[in-house]
C-alpha positions as CSV (number, residue, x, y, z in Angstrom):
1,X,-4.6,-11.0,7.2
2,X,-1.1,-10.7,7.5
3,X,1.4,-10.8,4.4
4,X,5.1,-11.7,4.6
5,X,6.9,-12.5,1.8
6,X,10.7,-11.8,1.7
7,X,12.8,-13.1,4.2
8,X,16.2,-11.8,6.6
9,X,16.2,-9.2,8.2
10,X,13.8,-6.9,6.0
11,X,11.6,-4.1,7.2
12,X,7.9,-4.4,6.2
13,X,5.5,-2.2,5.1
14,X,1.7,-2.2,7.0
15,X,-0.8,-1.0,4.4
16,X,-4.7,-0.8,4.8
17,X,-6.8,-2.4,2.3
18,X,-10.6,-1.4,1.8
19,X,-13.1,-2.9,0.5
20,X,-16.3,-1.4,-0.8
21,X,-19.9,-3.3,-2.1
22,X,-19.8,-6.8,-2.8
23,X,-16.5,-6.7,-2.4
24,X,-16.7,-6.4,1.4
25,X,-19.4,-8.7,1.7
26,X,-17.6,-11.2,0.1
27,X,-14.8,-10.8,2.1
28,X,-16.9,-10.4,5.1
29,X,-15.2,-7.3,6.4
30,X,-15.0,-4.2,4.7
31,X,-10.7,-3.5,5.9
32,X,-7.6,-5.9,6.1
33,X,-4.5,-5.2,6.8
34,X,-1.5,-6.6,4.7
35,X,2.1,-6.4,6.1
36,X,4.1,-6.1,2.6
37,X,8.2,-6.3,2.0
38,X,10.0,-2.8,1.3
39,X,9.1,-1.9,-2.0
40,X,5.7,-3.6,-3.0
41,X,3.4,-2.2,-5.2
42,X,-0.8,-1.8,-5.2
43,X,-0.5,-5.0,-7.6
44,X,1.3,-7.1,-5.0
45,X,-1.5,-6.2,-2.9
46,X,-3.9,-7.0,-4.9
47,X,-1.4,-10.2,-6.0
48,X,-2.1,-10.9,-2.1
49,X,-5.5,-10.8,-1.9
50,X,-6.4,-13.0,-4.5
51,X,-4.8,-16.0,-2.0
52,X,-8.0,-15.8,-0.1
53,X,-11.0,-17.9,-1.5
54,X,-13.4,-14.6,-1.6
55,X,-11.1,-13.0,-4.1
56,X,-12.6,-14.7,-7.0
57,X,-15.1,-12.3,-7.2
58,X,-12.3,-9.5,-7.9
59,X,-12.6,-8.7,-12.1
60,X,-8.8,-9.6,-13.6
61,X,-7.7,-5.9,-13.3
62,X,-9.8,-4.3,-10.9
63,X,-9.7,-0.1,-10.4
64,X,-7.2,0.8,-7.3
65,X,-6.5,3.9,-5.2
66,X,-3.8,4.8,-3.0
67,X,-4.0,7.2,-0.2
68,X,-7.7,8.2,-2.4
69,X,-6.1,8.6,-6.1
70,X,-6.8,6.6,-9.1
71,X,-3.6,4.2,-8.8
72,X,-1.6,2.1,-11.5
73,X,-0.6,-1.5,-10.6
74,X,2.8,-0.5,-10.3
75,X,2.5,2.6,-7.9
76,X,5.1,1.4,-4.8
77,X,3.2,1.2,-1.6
78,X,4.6,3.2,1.4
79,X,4.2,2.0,5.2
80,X,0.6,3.2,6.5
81,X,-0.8,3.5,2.9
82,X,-4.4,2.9,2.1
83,X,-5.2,1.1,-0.9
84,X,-8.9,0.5,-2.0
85,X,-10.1,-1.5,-4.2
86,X,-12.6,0.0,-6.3
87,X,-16.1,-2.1,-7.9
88,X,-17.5,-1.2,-10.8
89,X,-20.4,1.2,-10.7
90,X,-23.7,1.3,-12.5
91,X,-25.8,3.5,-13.3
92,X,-27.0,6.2,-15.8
């Protein structure tokens, strides 16, 4: 999956995204890669996953991590970053 908003003469940024439970078996793959504009943030990731039909499963603001931290929406995305989208867990 491949990502290129923005147009000119614009680097990108290449991020890795992971995926994790039923997540991943929605999407059928537990990785993608999203190629980003300068700039973008976890949410914009997430913003372009939920293009993709398996993304309905994804809660309305699911938990992220960047480079394996707790992340807000708005943390900017570097090239080479990986962000993961975290399910929730159960349990007691």
């Amino acid at each position: 999956m491949a990502i290129v908003p923005g147009s000119g003469g614009e680097r990108s940024i290449r991020v890795r995204l992971r995926l994790f439970a039923a997540y991943a078996e929605a999407a059928g793959r537990d990785e993608l890669e999203l190629t980003l504009p300068p700039g973008a943030t976890a949410g914009d990731a997430l913003a372009a996953v939920r293009r993709e039909g398996w993304a309905a499963r994804l809660p309305p603001r699911p938990a992220v991590a960047v480079n394996l931290r707790y992340a807000p929406s708005d943390r900017v995305l570097g090239d080479g970053d990986e962000v993961a989208i975290i399910p929730p867990v159960a349990g007691g």
